[in-house]
C-alpha positions as CSV (number, residue, x, y, z in Angstrom):
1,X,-27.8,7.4,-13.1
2,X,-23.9,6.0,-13.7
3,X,-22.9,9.0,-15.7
4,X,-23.8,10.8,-12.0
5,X,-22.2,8.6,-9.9
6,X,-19.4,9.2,-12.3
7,X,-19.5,12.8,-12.5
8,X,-19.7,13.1,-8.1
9,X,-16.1,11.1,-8.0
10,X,-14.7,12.6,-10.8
11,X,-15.5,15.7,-8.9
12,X,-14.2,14.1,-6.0
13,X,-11.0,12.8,-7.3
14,X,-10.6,16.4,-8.3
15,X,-10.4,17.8,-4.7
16,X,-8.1,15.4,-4.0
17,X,-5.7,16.2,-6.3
18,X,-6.5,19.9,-5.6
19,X,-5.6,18.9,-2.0
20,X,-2.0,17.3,-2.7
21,X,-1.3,20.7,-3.9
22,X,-1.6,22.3,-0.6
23,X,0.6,22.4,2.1
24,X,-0.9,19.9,4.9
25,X,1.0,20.5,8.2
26,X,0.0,17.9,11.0
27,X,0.2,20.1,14.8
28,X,0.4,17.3,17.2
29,X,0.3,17.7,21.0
30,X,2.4,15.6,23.0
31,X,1.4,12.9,25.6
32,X,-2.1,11.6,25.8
33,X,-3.4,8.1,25.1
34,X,-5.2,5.6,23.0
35,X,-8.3,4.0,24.1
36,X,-11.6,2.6,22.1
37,X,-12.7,0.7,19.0
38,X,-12.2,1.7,15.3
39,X,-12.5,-0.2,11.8
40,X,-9.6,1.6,9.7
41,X,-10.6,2.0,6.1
42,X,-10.4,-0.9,3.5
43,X,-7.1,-2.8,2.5
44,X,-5.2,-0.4,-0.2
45,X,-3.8,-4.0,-2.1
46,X,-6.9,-5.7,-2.2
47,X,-8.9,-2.5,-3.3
48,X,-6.3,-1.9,-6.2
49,X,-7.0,-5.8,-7.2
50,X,-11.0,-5.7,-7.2
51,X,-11.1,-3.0,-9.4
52,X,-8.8,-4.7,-12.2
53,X,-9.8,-8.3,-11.6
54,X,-13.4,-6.9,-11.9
55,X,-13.2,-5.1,-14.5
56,X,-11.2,-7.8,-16.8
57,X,-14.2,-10.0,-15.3
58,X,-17.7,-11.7,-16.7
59,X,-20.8,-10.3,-15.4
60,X,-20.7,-7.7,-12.5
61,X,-18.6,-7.4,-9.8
62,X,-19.8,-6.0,-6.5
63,X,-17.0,-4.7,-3.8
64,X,-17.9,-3.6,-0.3
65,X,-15.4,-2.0,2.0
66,X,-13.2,-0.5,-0.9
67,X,-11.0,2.1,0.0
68,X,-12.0,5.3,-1.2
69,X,-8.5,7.4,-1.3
70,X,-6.1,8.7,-4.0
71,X,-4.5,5.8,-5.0
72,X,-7.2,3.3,-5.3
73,X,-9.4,5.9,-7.3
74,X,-6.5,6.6,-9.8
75,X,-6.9,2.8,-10.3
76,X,-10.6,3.3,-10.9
77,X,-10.0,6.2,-13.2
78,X,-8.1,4.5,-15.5
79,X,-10.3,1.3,-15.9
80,X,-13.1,4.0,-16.7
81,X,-10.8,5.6,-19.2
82,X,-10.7,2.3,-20.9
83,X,-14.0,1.8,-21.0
84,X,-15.3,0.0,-17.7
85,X,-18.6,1.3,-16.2
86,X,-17.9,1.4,-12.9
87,X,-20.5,3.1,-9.8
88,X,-19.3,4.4,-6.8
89,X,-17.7,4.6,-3.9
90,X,-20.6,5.3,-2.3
91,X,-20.0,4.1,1.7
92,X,-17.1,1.5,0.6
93,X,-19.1,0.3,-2.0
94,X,-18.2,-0.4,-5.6
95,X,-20.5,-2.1,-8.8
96,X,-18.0,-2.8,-11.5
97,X,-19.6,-3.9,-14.8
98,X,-16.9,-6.3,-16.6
99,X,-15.9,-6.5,-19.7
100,X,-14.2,-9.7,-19.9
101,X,-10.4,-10.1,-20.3
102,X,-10.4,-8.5,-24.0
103,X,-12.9,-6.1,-24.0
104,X,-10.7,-3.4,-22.6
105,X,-10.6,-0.1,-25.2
106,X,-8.0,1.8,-25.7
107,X,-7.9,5.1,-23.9
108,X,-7.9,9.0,-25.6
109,X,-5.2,10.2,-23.3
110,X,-2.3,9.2,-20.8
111,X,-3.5,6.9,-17.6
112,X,-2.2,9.5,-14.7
113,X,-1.9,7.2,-12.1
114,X,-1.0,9.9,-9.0
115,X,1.3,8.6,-6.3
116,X,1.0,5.1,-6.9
117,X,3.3,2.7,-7.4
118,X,1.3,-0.8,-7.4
119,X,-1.3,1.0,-10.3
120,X,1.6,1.5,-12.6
121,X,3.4,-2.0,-12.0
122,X,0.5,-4.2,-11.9
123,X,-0.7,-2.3,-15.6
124,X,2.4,-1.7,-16.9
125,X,2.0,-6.1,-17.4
126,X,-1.9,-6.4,-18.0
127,X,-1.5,-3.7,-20.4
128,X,2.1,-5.2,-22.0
129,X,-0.8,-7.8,-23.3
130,X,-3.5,-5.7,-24.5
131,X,-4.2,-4.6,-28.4
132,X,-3.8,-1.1,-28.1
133,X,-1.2,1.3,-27.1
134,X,-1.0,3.0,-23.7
135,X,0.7,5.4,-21.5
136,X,0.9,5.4,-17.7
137,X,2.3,8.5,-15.7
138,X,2.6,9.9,-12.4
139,X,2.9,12.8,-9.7
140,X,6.8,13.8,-9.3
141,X,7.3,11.9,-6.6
142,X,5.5,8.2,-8.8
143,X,8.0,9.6,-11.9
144,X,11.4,9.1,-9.8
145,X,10.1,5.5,-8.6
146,X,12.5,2.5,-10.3
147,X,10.5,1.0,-13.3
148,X,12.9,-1.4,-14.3
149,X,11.7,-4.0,-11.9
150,X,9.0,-4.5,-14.0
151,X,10.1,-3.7,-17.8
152,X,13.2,-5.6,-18.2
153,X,11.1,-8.9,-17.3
154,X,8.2,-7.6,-19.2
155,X,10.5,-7.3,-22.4
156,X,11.9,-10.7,-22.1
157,X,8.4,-12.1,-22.5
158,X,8.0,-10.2,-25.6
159,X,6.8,-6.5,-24.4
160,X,7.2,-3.7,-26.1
161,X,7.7,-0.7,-23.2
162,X,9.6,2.2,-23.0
163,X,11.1,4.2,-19.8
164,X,12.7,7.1,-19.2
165,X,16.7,7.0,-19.4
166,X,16.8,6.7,-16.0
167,X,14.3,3.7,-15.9
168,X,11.8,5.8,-14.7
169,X,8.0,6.5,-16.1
170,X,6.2,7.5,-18.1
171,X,5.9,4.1,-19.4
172,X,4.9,3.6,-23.1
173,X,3.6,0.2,-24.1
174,X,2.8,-0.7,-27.7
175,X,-0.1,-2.7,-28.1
176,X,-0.4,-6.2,-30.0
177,X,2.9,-7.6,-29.1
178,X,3.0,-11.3,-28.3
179,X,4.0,-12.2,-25.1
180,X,5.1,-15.6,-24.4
181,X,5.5,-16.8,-20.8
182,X,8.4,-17.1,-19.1
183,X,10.4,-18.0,-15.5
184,X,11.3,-15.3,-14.1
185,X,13.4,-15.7,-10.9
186,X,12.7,-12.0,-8.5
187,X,16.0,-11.2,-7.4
188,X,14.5,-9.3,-4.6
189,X,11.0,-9.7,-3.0
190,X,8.5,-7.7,-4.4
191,X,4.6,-8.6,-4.5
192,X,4.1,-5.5,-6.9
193,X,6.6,-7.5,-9.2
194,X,5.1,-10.7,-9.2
195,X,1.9,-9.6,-9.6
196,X,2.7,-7.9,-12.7
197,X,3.7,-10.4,-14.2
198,X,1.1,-13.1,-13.4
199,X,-1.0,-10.2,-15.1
200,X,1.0,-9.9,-18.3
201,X,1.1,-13.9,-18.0
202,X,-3.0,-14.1,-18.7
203,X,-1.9,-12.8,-22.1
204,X,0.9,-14.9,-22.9
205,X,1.6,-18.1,-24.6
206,X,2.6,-20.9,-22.5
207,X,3.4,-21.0,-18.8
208,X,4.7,-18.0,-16.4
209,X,6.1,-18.8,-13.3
210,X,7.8,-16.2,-10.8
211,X,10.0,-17.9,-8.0
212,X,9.8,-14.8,-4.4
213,X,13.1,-15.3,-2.3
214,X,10.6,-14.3,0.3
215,X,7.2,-14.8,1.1
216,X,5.3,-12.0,-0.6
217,X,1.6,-10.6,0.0
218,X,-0.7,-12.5,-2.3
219,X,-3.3,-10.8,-3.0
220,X,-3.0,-11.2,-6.5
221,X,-3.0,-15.1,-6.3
222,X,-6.2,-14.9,-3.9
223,X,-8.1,-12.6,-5.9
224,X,-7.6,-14.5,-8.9
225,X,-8.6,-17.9,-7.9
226,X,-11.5,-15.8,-6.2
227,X,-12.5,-14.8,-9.4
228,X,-12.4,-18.5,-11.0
229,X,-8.9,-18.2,-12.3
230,X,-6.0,-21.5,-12.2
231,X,-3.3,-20.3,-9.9
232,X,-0.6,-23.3,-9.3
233,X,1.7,-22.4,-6.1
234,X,4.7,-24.9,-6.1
235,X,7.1,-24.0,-2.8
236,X,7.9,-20.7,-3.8
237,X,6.8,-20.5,-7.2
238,X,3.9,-19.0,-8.4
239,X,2.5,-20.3,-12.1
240,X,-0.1,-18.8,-14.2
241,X,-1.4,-20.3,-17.9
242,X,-3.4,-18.0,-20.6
243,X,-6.8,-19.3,-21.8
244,X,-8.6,-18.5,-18.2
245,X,-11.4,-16.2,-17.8
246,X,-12.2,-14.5,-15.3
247,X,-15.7,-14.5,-13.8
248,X,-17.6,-12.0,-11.6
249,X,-17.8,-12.4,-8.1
250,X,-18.2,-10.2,-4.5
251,X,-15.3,-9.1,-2.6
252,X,-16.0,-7.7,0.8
253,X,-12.2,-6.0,1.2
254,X,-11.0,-6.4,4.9
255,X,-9.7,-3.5,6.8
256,X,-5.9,-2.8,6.5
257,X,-3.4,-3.4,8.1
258,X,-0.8,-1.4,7.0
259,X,-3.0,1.4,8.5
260,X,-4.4,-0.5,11.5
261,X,-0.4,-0.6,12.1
262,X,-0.5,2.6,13.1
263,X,-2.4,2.7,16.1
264,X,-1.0,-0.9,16.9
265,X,2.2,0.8,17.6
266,X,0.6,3.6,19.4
267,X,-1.9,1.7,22.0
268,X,1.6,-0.7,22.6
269,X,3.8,3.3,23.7
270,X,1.2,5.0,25.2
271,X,0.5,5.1,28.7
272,X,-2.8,3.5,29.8
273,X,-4.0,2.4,26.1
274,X,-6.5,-0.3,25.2
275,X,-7.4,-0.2,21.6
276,X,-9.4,-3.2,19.6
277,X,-9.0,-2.7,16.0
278,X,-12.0,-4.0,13.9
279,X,-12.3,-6.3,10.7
280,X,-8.5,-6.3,10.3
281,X,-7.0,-8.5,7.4
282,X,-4.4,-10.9,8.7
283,X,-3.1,-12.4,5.2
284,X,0.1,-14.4,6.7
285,X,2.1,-12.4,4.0
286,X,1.0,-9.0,5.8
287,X,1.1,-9.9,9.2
288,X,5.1,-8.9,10.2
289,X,4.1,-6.0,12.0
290,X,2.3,-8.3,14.3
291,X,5.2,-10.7,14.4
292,X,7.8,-8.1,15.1
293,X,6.0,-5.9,17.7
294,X,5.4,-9.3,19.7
295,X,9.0,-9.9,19.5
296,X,9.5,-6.5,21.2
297,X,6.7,-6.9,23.9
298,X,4.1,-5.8,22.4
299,X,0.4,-6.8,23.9
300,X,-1.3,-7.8,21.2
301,X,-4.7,-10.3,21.1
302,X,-5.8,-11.6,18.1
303,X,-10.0,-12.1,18.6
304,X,-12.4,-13.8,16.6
305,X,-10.4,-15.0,13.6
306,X,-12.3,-15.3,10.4
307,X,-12.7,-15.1,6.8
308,X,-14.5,-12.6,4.0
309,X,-14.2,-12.7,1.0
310,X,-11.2,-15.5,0.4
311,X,-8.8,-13.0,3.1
312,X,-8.5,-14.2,6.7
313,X,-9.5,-11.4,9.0
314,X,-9.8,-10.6,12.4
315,X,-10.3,-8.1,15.3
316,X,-6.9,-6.9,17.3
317,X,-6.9,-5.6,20.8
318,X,-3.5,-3.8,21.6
319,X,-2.7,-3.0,25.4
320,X,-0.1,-0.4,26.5
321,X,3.1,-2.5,27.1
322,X,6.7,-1.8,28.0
323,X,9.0,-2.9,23.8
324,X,12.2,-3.8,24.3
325,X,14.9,-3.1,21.1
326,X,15.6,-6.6,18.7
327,X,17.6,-7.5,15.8
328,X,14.7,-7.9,13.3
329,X,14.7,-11.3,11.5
330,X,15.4,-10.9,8.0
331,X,12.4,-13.0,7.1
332,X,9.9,-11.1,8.7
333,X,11.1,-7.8,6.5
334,X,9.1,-8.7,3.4
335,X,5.7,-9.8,5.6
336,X,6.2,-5.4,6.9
337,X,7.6,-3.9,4.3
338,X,4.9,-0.7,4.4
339,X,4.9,-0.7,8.3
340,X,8.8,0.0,8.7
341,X,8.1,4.0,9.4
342,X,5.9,3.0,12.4
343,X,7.9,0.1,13.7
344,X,11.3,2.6,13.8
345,X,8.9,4.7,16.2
346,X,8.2,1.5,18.4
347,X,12.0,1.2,18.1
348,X,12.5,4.9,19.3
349,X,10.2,3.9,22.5
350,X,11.8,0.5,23.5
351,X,14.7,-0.2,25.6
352,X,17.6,-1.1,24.4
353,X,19.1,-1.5,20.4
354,X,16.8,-2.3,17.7
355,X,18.5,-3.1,14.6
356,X,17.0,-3.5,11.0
357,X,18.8,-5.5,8.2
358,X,17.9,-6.7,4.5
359,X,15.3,-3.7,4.1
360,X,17.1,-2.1,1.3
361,X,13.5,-1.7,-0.5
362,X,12.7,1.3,1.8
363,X,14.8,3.5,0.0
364,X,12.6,3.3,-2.9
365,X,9.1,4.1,-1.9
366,X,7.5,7.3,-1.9
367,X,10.7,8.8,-0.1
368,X,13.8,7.1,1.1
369,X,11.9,5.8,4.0
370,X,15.3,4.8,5.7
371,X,17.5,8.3,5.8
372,X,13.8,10.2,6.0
373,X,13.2,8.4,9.1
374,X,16.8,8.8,10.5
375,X,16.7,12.5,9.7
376,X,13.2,13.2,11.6
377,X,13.9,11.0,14.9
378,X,17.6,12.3,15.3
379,X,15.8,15.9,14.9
380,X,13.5,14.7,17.7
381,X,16.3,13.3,20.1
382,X,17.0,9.8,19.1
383,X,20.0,8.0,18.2
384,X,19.0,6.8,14.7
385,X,21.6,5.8,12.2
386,X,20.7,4.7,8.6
387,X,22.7,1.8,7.1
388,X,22.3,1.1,3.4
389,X,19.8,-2.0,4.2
390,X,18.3,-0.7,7.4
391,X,18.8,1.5,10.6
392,X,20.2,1.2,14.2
393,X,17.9,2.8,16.7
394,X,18.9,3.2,20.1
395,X,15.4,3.2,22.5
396,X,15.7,7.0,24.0
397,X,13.3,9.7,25.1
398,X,11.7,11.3,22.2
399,X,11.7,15.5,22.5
400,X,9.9,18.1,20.2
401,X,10.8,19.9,16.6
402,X,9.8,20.0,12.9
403,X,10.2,16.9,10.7
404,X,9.0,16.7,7.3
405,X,7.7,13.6,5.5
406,X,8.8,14.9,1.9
407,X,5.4,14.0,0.5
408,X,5.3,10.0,2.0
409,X,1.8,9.5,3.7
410,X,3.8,6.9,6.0
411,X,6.3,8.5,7.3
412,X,4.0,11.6,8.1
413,X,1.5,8.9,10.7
414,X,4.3,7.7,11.9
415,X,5.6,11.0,13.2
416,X,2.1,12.0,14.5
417,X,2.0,8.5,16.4
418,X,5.5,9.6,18.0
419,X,3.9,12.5,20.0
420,X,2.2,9.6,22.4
421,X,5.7,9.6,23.8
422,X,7.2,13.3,23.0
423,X,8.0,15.7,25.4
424,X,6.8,18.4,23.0
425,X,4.4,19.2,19.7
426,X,5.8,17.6,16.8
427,X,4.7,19.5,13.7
428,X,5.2,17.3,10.6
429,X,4.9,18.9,6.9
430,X,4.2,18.1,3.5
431,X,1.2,15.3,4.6
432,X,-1.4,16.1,1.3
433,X,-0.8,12.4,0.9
434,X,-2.0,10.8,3.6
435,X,-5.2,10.8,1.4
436,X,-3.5,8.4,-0.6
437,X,-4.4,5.6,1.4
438,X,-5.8,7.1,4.8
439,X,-7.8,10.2,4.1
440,X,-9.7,9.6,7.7
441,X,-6.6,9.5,9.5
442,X,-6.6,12.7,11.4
443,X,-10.6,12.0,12.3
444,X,-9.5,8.7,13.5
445,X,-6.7,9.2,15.4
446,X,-8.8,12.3,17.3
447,X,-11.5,10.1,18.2
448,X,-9.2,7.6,19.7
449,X,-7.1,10.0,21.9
450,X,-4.2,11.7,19.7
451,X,-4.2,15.2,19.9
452,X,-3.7,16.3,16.4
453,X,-4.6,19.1,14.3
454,X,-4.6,19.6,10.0
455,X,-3.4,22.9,9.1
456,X,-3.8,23.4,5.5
457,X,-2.0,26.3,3.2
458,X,-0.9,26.7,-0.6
459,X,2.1,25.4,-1.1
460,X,4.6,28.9,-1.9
């Protein structure tokens, strides 16, 4: 029975990839609005996590809600490539039989991790500690991501890794070295960073400790201490110690809110909307989008607060309402990193200047979310001008035309969420990715009001 379950997502895995070789072209109409209730699919972070912590786990791990798009099954693919029985997704669910925290085996080929980023960092430290060696690759736009982030800390605790001259993957790690723990002090805010190193720090002699300048999401922290591991939080240091084990538990994975941010945006700019989000995780290290479209206007109720699985979660109602432009506080930037594409939309629909500062990270994601996001608003009417930490957006009327996403799954919502307030159909290219972390999106968005269409070609 596995092996089937195993052979339908393989097969599935397959058409995804097959898809991110097409040429997806999102046809939205402009005007309309958004009303109803949705659940949007499972948190992308805390589906990556569940399938590692499980599988390094005791016993067997059962996950419900899991996300079930590109970048979460690359993550799956690889643990099963080292040996991890894992069933499903069927309906959100996952059955993950452990192996413990050395019972990994080494795999036949290269891990191709697809578009993401948080597979390769977080493994590129759990596997710096492993016995065996390992390579971890990715699509074309994954190979031109920075790596060094993560390697030049993971050699000073002893790893053996190799990069590309330019710091980029593939990443080559030699198995058996002997990592010893270290304090590592992020010179930028990065939860992919810190989390690979708590990883690698399971495997290491003596203490590791990472000191954030910022509040990052902590998932990792959670999930661990969820799963029966010591995690010590000082202020703003995080500290792990080897000798731990993990053991297997059930992680009901809360909806996300990087994607619910989408249609939080577009209830607060279209006319007339009234949208309640279900099942929403509201980790205080996720929630700046909530934070920052308050600070603009933004008519946003937080209902029936709760808590599944060790994440506070809760349902959002958003109500059309009138944004006015800000000067973004600098500490909110870490706490919405992912949700930057959508807010400069917001920005593009509220009165007045709205200026973002200390946001350098965006020009390293799956595009340069700063000058792609200038380029596609000033095509569509707006006074957007990129600085090298942020943009300037002066509030206008947004028009019609062509923008392309260059292969970044948020930039291309984002643009389809702009139509609420164009004068004309915005036609967005390049959007095969989407699937990496919202592959209902277009199904959802329809059956709360946007008028939007997939048009899917070969790329030529």
């Amino acid at each position: 029975m596995r092996g089937n379950v195993f052979s339908t997502n393989w097969k599935n895995n397959q058409s995804l990839n097959a898809m991110s070789n097409s040429n997806v072209i999102f046809r939205v109409q402009p005007g309309g609005s958004l009303r109803g209730e949705a659940r949007v699919p499972g948190d992308k972070s805390v589906s990556h996590r569940s399938i590692m912590l499980g599988s390094l786990a005791e016993g067997t791990t059962r996950v419900s809600g899991f996300l079930q798009a590109e970048d979460c099954l690359a993550t799956m693919n690889a643990f099963r490539a080292m040996g991890v029985e894992i069933e499903g997704p069927v309906e959100g669910c996952v059955t993950i039989h452990g192996v413990g925290m050395h019972g990994l085996k080494a795999p036949t080929q290269e891990l191709y991790l697809g578009n993401s980023g948080t597979s390769m960092r977080l493994l590129s430290g759990l596997l710096s500690g492993q016995a065996f060696d390992s390579v971890l690759t990715g699509d074309p736009s994954l190979s031109r991501r920075p790596m060094k982030r993560v390697t030049n800390p993971l050699r000073e605790m002893g790893a053996e890794i190799e990069t590309t001259a330019a710091g980029t993957s593939p990443l080559k790690i030699k198995g058996g070295a002997k990592l010893k723990g270290i304090h590592y002090d992020m010179p930028v805010a990065s939860a992919q960073v810190k989390s690979c190193l708590l990883l690698a720090g399971l495997y290491a002699e003596g203490e590791t400790s990472v000191r954030e300048p910022a509040p990052t999401r902590d998932h990792t922290e959670r999930m661990l201490t969820g799963f029966g591991y010591p995690v010590e939080r000082e202020g703003d240091v995080i500290k792990v110690r080897p000798g731990g084990k993990l053991t297997a538990c059930d992680v009901d994975v809360p909806s996300d809110i990087s994607s619910a941010a989408f249609f939080m945006v577009g209830a607060s700019i279209a006319e007339g909307a009234d949208v309640t989000l279900k099942h929403v995780g509201i980790n205080p290290t996720r929630t700046g989008v909530i934070d920052i479209l308050k600070l603009m206007g933004a008519d946003i109720e937080i209902i029936d607060p709760r808590e599944a699985g060790g994440e506070p979660v809760a349902d959002i109602r958003i109500k059309s309402s009138p944004l006015h432009g800000i000067d973004i506080p600098e500490a909110l930037v870490p706490l919405a990193i992912d949700e930057f594409p959508v807010l400069f939309v917001a920005a593009a629909c509220a009165e007045g200047q709205t200026r973002l500062t200390g946001a350098e990270e965006l020009r390293v994601k799956e595009s340069d979310r700063i000058q792609v996001m200038a380029d596609g608003l000033q095509i569509l009417g707006i006074d957007a001008q990129p600085t090298p930490d942020g943009m300037i957006v002066q509030g206008g009327k947004l028009g019609s035309g062509k923008v392309d996403s260059h292969g970044d799954h948020r930039i291309a919502m984002a643009f389809s969420i702009a139509a609420l307030r164009a004068s004309g159909t915005i036609e967005i290219s390049d959007c095969a990715n989407v699937n990496t972390s919202f592959p209902i999106f277009v199904e959802l968005a329809r059956g709360l009001g946007l008028d939007i269409v997939s048009i899917e070609g070969e790329i030529v």
